[in-house]
C-alpha positions as CSV (number, residue, x, y, z in Angstrom):
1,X,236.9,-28.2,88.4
2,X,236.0,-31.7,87.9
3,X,234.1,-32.6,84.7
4,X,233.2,-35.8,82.5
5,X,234.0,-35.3,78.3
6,X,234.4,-38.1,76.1
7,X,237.8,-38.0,74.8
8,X,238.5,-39.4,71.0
9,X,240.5,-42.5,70.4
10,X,243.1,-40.8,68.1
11,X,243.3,-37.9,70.6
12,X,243.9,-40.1,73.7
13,X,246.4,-41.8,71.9
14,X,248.2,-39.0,71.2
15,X,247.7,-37.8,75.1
16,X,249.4,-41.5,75.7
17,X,252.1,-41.1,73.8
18,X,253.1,-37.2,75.2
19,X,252.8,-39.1,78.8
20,X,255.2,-41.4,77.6
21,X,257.5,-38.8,76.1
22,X,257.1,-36.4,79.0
23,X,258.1,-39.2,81.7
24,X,255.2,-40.2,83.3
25,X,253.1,-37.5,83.6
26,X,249.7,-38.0,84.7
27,X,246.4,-38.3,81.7
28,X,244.8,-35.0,83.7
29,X,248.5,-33.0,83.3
30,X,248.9,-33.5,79.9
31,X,245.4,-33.1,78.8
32,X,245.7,-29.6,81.1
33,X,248.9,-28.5,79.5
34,X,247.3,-29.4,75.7
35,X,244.7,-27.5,76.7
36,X,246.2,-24.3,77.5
37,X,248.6,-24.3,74.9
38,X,246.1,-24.8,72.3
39,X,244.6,-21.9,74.3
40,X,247.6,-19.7,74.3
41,X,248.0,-20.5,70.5
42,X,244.4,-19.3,69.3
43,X,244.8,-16.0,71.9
44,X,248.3,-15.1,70.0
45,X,247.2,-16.3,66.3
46,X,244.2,-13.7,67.0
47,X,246.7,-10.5,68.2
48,X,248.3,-10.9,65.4
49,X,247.8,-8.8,63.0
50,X,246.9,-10.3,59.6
51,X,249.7,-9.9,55.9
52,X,247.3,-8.9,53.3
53,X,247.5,-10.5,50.2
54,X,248.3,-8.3,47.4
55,X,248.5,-9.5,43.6
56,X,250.3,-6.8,41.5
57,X,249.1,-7.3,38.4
58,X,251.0,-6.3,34.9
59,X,250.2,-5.7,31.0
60,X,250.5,-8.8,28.9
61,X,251.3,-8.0,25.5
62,X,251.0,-10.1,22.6
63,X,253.8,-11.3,20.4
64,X,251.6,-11.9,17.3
65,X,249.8,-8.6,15.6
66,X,245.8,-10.2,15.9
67,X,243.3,-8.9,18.1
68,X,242.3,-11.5,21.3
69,X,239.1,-10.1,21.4
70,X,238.4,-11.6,17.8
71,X,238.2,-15.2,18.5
72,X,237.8,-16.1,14.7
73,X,241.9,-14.2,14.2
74,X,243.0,-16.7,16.3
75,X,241.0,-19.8,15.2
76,X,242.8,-18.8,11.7
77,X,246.0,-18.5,12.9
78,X,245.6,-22.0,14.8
79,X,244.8,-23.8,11.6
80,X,247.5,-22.4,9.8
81,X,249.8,-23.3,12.0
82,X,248.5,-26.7,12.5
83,X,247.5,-27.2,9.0
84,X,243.8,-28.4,10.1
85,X,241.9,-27.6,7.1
């Protein structure tokens, strides 16, 4: 099938440079080949099936005997420790 697509700078440069590497081919093989592997990448990226993430999660205990839910305990115990007053 012949068709006309404007083709990026950076993107034919990197078709130029896989020509090079791939001795000679022509623009149209190595935009074909691109193509199809991209192709064949997205087709197997979809099949497979998906690692769910799982976070376990765990108790954190304090070390200091004040309730975090009181934020004024642990403004106190800041400014003794820091001496602020």
């Amino acid at each position: 099938m012949r068709t006309t697509m404007t083709i990026d700078e950076d993107i034919a440069a990197q078709i130029k440079k896989k020509r090079i590497v791939e001795n000679g081919k022509s623009f149209k093989e190595v935009v074909n080949e691109t193509l199809r592997d991209g192709l064949r990448f997205a087709a197997e990226s979809e099949r497979k099936p998906k690692r769910k993430f799982e976070l376990k999660g765990r108790i954190l205990r304090s070390r200091m005997a004040f309730n975090f839910n009181k934020v004024h305990q642990l403004v106190e115990v800041v400014d003794e420790e820091h001496d602020f007053k």
